[in-house]
C-alpha positions as CSV (number, residue, x, y, z in Angstrom):
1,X,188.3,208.9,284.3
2,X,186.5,212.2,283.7
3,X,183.8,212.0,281.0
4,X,185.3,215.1,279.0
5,X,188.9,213.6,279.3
6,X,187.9,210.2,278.1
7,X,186.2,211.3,275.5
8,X,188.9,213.9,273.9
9,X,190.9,210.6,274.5
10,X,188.7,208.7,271.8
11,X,188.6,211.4,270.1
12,X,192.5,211.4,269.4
13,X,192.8,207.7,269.2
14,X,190.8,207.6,266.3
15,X,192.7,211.0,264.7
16,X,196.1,209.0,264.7
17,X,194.7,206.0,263.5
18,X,193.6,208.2,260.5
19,X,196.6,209.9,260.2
20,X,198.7,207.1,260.3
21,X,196.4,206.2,256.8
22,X,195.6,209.3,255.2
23,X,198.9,209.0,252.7
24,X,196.7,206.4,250.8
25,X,197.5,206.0,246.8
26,X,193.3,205.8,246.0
27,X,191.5,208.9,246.2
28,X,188.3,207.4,247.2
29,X,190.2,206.3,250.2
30,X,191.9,209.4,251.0
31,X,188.7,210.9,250.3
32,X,186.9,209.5,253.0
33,X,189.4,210.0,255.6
34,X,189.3,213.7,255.1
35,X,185.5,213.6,255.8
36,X,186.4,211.5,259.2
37,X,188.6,213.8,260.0
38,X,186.1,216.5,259.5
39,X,183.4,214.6,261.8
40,X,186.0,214.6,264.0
41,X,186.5,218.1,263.9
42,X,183.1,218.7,264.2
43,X,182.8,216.5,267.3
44,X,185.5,218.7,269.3
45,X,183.7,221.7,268.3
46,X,180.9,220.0,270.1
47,X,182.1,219.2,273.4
48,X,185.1,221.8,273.6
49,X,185.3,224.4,271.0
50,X,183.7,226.9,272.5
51,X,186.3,228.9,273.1
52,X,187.9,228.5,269.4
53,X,187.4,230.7,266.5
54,X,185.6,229.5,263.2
55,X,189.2,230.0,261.8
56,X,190.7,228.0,264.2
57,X,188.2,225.1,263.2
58,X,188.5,225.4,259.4
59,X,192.4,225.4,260.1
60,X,192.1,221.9,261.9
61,X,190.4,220.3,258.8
62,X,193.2,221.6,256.7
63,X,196.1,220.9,259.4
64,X,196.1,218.0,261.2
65,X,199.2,218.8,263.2
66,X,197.3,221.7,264.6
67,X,194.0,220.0,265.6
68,X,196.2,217.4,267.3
69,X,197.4,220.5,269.2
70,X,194.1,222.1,270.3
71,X,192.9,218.5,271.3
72,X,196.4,218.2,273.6
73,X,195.8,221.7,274.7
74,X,192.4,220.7,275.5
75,X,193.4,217.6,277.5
76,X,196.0,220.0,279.2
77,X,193.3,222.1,280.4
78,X,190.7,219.3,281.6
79,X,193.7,217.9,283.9
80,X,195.0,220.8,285.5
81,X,191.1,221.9,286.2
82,X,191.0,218.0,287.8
83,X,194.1,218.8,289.8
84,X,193.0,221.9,291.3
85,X,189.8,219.9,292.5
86,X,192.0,217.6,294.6
């Protein structure tokens, strides 16, 4: 698997596994998943936000619906650019 694919891959993993428990009752909890979901963020900036706006950015720490989005869109991309290769 493609480097870039397998790590947007990880990358989304470990966002629904932190969406699935970022409803938690303790604060301290809920918390800390907001600041994993901000590395994470942060790491897709990294390796493929460099065609996104800071606003696009600040509105995927706030709306995790839409950074799920931008990482599918991102995944979209990275396999049709491996398709036309073949």
């Amino acid at each position: 698997m493609d480097e870039k694919i397998e790590r947007l891959w990880k990358i989304k993993t470990y966002a629904l596994l932190l969406k699935n428990n970022r409803e938690s009752s303790h604060s301290g909890e809920a918390i800390l998943i907001q600041a994993e979901i901000d590395y994470l963020v942060d790491e897709f900036q990294t390796g493929f936000g460099d065609s996104l706006s800071s606003g696009q950015l600040e509105k995927a720490k706030e709306d995790f619906d839409f950074f799920l989005t931008l990482i599918d869109s991102a995944l979209n991309h990275l396999n049709a650019k491996g398709e036309e290769k073949t």
